[in-house]
mmJSON file of the N, C-alpha and C atoms, coordinates in Angstrom:
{"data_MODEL":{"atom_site":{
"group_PDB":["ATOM","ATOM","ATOM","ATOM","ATOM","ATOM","ATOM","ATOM","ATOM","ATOM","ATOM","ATOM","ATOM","ATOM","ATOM","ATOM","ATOM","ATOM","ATOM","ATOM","ATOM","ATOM","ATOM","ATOM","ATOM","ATOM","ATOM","ATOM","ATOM","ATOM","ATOM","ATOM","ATOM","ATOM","ATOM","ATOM","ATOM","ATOM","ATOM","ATOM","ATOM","ATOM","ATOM","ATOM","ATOM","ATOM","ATOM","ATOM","ATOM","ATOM","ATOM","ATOM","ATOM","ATOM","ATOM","ATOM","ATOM","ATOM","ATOM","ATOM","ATOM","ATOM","ATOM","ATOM","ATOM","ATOM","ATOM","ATOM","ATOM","ATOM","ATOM","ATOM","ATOM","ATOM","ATOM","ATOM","ATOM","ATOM","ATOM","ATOM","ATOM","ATOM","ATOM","ATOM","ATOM","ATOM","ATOM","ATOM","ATOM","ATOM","ATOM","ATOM","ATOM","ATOM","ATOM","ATOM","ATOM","ATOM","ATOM","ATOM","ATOM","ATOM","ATOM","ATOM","ATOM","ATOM","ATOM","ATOM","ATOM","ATOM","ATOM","ATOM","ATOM","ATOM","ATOM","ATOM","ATOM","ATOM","ATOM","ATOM","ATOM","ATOM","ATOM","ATOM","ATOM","ATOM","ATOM","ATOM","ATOM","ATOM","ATOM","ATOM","ATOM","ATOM","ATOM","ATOM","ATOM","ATOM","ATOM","ATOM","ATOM","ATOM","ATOM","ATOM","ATOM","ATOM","ATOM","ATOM","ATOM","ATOM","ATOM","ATOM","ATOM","ATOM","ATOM","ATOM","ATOM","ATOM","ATOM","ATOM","ATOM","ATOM","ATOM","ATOM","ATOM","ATOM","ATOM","ATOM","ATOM","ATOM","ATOM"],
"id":[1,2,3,4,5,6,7,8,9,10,11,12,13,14,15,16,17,18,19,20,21,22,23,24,25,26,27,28,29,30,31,32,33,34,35,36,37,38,39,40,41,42,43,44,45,46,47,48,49,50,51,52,53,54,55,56,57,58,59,60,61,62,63,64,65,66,67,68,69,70,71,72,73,74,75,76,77,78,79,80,81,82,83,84,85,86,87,88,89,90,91,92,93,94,95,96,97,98,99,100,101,102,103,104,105,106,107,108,109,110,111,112,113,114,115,116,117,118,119,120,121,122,123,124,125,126,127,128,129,130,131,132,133,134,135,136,137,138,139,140,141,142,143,144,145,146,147,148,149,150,151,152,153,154,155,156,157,158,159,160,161,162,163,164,165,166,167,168,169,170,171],
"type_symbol":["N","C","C","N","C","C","N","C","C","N","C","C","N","C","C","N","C","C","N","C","C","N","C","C","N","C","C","N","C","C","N","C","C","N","C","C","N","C","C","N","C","C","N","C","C","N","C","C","N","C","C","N","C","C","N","C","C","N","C","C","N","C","C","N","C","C","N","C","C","N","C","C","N","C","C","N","C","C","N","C","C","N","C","C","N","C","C","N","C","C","N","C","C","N","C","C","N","C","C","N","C","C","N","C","C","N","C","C","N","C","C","N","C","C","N","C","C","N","C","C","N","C","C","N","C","C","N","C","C","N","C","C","N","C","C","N","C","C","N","C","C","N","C","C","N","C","C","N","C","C","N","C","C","N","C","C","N","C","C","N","C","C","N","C","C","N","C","C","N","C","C"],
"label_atom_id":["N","CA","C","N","CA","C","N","CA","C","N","CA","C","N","CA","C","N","CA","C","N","CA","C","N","CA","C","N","CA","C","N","CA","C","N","CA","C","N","CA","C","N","CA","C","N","CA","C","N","CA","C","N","CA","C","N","CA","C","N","CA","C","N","CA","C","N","CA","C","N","CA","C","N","CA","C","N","CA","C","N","CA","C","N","CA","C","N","CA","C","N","CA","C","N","CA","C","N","CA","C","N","CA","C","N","CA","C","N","CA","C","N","CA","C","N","CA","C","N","CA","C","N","CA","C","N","CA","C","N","CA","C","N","CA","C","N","CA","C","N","CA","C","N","CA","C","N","CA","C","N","CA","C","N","CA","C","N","CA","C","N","CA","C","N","CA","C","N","CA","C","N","CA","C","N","CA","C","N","CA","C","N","CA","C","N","CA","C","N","CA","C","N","CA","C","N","CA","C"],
"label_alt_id":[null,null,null,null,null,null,null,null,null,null,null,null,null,null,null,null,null,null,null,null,null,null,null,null,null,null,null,null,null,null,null,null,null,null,null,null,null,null,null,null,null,null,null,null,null,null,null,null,null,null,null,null,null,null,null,null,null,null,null,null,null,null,null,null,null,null,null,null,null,null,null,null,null,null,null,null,null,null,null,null,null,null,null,null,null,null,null,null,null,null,null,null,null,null,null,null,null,null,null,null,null,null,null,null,null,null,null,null,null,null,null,null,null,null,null,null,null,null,null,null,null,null,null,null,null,null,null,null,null,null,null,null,null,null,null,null,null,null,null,null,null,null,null,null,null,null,null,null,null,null,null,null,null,null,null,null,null,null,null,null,null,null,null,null,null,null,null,null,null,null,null],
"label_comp_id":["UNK","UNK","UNK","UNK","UNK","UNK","UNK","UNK","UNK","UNK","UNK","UNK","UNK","UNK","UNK","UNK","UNK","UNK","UNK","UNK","UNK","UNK","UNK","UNK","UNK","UNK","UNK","UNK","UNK","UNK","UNK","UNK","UNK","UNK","UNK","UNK","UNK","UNK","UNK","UNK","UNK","UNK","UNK","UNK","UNK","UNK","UNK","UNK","UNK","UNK","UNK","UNK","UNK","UNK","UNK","UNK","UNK","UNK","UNK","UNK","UNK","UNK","UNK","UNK","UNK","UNK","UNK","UNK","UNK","UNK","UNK","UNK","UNK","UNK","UNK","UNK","UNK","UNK","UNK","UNK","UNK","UNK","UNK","UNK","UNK","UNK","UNK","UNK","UNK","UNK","UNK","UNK","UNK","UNK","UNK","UNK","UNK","UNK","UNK","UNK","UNK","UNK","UNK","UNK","UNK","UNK","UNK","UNK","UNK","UNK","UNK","UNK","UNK","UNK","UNK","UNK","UNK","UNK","UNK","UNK","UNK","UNK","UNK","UNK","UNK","UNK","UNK","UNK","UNK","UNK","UNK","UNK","UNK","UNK","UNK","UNK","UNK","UNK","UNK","UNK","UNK","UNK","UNK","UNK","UNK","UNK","UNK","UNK","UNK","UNK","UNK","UNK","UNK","UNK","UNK","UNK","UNK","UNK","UNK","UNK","UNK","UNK","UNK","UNK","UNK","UNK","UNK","UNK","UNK","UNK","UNK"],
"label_asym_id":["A","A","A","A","A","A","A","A","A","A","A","A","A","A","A","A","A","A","A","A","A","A","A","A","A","A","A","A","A","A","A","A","A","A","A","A","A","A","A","A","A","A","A","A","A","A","A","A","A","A","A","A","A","A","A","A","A","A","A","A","A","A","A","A","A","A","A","A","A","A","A","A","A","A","A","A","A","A","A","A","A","A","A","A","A","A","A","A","A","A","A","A","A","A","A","A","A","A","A","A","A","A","A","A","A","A","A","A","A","A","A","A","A","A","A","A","A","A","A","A","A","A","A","A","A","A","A","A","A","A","A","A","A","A","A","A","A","A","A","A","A","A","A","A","A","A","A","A","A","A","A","A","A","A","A","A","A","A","A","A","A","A","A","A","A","A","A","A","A","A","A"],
"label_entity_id":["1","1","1","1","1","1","1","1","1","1","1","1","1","1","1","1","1","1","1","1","1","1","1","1","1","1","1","1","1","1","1","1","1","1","1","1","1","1","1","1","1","1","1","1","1","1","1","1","1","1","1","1","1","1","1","1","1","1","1","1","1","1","1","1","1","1","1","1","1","1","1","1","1","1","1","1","1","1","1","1","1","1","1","1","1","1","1","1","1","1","1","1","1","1","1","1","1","1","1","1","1","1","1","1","1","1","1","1","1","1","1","1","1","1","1","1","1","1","1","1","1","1","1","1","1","1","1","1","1","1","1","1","1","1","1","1","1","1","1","1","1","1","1","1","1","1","1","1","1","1","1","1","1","1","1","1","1","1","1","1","1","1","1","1","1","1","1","1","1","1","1"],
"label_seq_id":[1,1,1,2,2,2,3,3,3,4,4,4,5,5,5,6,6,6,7,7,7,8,8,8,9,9,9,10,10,10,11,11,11,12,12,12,13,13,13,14,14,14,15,15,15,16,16,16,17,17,17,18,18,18,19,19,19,20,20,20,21,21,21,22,22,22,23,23,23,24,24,24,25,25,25,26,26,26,27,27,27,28,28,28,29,29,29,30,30,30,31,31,31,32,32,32,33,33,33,34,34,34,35,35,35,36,36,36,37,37,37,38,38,38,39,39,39,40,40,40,41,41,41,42,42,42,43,43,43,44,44,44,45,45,45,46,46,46,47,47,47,48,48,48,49,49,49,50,50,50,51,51,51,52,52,52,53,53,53,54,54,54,55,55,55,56,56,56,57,57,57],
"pdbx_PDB_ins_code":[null,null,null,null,null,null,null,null,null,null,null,null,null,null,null,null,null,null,null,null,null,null,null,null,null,null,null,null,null,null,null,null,null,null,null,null,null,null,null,null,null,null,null,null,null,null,null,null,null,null,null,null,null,null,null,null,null,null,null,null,null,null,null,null,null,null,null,null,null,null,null,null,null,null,null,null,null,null,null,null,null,null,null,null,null,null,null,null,null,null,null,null,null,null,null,null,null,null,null,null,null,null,null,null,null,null,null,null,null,null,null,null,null,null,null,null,null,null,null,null,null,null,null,null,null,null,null,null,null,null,null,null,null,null,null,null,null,null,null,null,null,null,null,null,null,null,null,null,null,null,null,null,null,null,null,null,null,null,null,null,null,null,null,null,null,null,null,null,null,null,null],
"Cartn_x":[0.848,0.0,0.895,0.455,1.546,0.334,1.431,0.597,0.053,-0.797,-1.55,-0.638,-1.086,-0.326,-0.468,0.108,0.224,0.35,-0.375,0.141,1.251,2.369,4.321,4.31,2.568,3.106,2.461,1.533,0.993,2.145,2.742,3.3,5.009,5.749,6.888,7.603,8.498,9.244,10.377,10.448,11.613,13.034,14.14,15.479,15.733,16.006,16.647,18.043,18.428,19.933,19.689,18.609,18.17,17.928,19.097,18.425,17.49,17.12,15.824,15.578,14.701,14.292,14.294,14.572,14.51,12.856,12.256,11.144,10.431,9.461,8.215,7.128,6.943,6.008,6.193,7.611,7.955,7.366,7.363,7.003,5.34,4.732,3.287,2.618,2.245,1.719,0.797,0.434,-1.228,-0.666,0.182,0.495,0.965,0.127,0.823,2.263,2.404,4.057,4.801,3.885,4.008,3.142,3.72,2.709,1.933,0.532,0.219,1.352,1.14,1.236,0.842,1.262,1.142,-0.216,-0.583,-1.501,-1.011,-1.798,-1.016,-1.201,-0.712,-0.648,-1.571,-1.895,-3.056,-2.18,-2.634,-2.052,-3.16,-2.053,-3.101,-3.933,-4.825,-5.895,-5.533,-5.665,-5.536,-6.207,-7.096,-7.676,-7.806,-6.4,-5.416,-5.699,-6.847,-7.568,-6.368,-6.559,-5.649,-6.884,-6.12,-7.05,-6.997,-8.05,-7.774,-7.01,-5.757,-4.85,-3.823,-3.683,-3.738,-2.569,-1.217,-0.335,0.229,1.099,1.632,1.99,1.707,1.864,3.157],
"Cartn_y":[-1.179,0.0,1.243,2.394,3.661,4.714,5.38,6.758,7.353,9.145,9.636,10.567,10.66,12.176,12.941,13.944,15.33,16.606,17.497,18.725,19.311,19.412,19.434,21.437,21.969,23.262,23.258,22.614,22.597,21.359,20.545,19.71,19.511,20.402,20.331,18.826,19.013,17.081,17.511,16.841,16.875,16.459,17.395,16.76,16.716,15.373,14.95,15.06,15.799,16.443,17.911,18.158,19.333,19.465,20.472,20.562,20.879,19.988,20.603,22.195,22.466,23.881,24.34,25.179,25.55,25.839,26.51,27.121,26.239,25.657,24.268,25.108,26.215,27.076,26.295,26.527,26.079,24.696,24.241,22.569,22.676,23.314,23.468,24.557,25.106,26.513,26.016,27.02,27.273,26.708,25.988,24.947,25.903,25.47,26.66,26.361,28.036,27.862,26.67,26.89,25.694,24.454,23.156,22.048,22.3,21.605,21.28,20.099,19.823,19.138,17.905,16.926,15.175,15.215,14.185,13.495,12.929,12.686,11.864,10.767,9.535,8.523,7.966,6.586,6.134,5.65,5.606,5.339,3.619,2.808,1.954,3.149,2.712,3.641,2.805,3.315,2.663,1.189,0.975,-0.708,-1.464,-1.054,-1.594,-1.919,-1.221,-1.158,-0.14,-1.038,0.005,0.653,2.261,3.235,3.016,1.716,1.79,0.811,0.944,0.1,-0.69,-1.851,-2.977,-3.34,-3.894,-4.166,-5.266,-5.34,-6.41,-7.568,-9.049,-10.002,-10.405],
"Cartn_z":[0.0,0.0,0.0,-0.709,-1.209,-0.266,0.089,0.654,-0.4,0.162,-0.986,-1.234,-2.578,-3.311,-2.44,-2.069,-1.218,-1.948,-1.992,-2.163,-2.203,-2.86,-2.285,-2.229,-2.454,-1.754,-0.059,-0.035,1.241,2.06,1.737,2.001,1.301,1.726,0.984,1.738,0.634,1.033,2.062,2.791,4.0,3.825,4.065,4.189,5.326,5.531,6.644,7.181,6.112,6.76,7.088,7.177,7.584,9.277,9.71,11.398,11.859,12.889,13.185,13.98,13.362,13.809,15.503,16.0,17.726,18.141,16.886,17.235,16.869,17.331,17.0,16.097,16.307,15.158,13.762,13.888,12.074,12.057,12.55,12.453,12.227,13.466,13.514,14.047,13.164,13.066,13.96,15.253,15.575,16.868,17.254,18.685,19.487,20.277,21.885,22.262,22.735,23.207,24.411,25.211,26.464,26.227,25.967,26.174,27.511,27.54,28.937,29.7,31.177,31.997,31.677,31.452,31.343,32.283,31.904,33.209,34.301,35.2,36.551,36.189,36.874,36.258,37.306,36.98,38.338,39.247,40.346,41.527,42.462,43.197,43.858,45.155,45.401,46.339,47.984,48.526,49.792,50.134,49.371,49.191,48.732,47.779,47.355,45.51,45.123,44.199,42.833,42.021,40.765,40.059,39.888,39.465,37.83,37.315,36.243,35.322,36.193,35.335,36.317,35.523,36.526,36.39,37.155,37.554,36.621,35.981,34.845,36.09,35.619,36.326,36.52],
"occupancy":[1.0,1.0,1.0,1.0,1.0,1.0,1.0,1.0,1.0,1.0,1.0,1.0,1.0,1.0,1.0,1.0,1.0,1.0,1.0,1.0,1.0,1.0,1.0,1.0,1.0,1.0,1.0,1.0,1.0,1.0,1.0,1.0,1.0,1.0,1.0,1.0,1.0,1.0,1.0,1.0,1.0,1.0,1.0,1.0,1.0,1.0,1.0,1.0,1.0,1.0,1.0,1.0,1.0,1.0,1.0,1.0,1.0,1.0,1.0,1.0,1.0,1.0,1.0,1.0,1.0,1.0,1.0,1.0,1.0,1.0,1.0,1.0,1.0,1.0,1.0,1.0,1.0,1.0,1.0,1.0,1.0,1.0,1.0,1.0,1.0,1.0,1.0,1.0,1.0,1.0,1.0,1.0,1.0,1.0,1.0,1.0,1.0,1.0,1.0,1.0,1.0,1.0,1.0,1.0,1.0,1.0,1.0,1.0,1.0,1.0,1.0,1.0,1.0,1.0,1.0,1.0,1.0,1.0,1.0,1.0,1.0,1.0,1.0,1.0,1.0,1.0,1.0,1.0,1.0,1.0,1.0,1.0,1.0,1.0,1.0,1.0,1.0,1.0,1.0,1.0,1.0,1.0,1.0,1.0,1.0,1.0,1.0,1.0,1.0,1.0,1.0,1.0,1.0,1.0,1.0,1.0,1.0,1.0,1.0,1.0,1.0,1.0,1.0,1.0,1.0,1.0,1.0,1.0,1.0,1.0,1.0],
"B_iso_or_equiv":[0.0,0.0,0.0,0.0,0.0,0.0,0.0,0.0,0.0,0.0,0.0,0.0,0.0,0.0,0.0,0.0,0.0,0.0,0.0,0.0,0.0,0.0,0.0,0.0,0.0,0.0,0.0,0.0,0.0,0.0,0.0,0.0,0.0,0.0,0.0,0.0,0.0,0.0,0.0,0.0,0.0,0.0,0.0,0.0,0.0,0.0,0.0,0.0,0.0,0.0,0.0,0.0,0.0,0.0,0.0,0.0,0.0,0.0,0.0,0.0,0.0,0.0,0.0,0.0,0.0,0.0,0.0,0.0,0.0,0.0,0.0,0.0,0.0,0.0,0.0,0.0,0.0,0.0,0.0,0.0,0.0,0.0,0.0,0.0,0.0,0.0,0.0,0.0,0.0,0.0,0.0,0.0,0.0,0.0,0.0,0.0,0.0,0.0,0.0,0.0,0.0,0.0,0.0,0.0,0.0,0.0,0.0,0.0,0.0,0.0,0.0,0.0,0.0,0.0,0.0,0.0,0.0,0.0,0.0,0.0,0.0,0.0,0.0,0.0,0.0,0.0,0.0,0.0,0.0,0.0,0.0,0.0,0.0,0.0,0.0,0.0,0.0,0.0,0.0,0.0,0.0,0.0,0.0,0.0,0.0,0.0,0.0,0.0,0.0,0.0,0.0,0.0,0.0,0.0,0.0,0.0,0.0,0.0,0.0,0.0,0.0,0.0,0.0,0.0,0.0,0.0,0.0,0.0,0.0,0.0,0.0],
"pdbx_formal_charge":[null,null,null,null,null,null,null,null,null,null,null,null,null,null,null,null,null,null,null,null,null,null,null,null,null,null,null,null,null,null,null,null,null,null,null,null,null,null,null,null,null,null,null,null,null,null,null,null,null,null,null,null,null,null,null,null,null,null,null,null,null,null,null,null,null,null,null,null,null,null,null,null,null,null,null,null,null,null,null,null,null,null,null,null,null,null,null,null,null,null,null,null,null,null,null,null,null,null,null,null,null,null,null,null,null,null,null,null,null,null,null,null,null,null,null,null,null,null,null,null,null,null,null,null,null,null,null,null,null,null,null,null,null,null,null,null,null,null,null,null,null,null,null,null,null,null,null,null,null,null,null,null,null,null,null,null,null,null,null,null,null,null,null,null,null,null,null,null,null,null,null],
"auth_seq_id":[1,1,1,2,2,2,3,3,3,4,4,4,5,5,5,6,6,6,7,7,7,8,8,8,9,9,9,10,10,10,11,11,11,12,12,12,13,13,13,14,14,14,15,15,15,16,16,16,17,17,17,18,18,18,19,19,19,20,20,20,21,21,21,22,22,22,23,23,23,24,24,24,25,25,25,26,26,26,27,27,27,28,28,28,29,29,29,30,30,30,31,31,31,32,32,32,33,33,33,34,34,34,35,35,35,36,36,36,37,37,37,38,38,38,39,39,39,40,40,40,41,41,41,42,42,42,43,43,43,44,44,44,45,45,45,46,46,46,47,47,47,48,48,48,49,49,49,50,50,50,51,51,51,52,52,52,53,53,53,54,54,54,55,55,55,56,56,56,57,57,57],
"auth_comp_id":["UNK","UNK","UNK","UNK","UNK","UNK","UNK","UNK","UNK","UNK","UNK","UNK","UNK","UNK","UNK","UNK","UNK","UNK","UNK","UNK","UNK","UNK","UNK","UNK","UNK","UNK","UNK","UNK","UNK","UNK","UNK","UNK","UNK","UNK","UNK","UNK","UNK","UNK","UNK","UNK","UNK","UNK","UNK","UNK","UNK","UNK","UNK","UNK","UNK","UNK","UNK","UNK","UNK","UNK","UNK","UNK","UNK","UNK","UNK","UNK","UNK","UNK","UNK","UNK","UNK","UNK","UNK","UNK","UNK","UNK","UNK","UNK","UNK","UNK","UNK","UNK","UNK","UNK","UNK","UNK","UNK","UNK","UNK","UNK","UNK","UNK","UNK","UNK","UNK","UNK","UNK","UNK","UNK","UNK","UNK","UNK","UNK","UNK","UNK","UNK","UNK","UNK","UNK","UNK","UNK","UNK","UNK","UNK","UNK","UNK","UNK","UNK","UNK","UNK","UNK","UNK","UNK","UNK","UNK","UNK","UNK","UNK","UNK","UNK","UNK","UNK","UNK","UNK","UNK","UNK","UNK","UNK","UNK","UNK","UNK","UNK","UNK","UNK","UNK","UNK","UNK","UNK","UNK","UNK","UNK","UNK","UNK","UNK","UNK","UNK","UNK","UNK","UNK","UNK","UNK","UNK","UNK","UNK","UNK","UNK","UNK","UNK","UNK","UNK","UNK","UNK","UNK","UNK","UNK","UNK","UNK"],
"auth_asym_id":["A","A","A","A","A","A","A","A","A","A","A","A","A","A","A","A","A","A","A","A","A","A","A","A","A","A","A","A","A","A","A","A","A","A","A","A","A","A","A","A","A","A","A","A","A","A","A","A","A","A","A","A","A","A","A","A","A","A","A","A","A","A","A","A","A","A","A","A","A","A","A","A","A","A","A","A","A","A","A","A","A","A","A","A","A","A","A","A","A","A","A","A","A","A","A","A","A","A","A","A","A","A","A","A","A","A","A","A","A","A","A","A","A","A","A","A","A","A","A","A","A","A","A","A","A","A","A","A","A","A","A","A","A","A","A","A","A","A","A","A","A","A","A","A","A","A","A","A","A","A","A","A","A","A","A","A","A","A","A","A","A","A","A","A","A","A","A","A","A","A","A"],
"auth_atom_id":["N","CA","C","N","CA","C","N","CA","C","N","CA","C","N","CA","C","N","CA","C","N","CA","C","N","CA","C","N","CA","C","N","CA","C","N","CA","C","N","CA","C","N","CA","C","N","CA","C","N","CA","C","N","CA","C","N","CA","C","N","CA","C","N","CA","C","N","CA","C","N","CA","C","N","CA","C","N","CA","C","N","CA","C","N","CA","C","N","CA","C","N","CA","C","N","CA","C","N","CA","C","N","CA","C","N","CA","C","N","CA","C","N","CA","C","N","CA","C","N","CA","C","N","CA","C","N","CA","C","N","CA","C","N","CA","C","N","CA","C","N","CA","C","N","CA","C","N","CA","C","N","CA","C","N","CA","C","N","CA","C","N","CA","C","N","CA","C","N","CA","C","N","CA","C","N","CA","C","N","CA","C","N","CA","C","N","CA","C","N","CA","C","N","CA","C","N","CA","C"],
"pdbx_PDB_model_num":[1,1,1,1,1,1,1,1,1,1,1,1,1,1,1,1,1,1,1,1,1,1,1,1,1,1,1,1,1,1,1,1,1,1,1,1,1,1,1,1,1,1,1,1,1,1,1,1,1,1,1,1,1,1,1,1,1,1,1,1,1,1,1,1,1,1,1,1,1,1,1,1,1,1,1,1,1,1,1,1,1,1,1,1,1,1,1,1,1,1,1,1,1,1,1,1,1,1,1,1,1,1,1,1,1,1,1,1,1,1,1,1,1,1,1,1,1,1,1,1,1,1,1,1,1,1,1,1,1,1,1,1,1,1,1,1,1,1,1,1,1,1,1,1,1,1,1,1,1,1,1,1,1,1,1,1,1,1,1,1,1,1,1,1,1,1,1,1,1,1,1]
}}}
């Protein structure tokens, strides 16, 4: 299976010997300056219950 044609002005082709940029704008217009904060991760609850997600055996 082949990807789709792209637009190569909306979509110019990438060199990969190209450094990457400092400013993430260039990459993606519109993205806020600060990511948010990760999520917390679940925690066991005091009764010993996983919030969610369950402990690899």
């Amino acid at each position: 299976m082949t990807g789709p044609d792209l637009d190569p002005d909306q979509y110019p082709p990438i060199d990969p010997r190209e450094p990457v940029p400092d400013d993430p704008s260039v990459l993606l217009p519109g993205a806020p300056d600060e990511l948010p904060e990760a999520p917390a991760e679940p925690r066991l609850d005091d009764g010993g219950n996983a919030g969610g997600v369950r402990e690899p055996a």
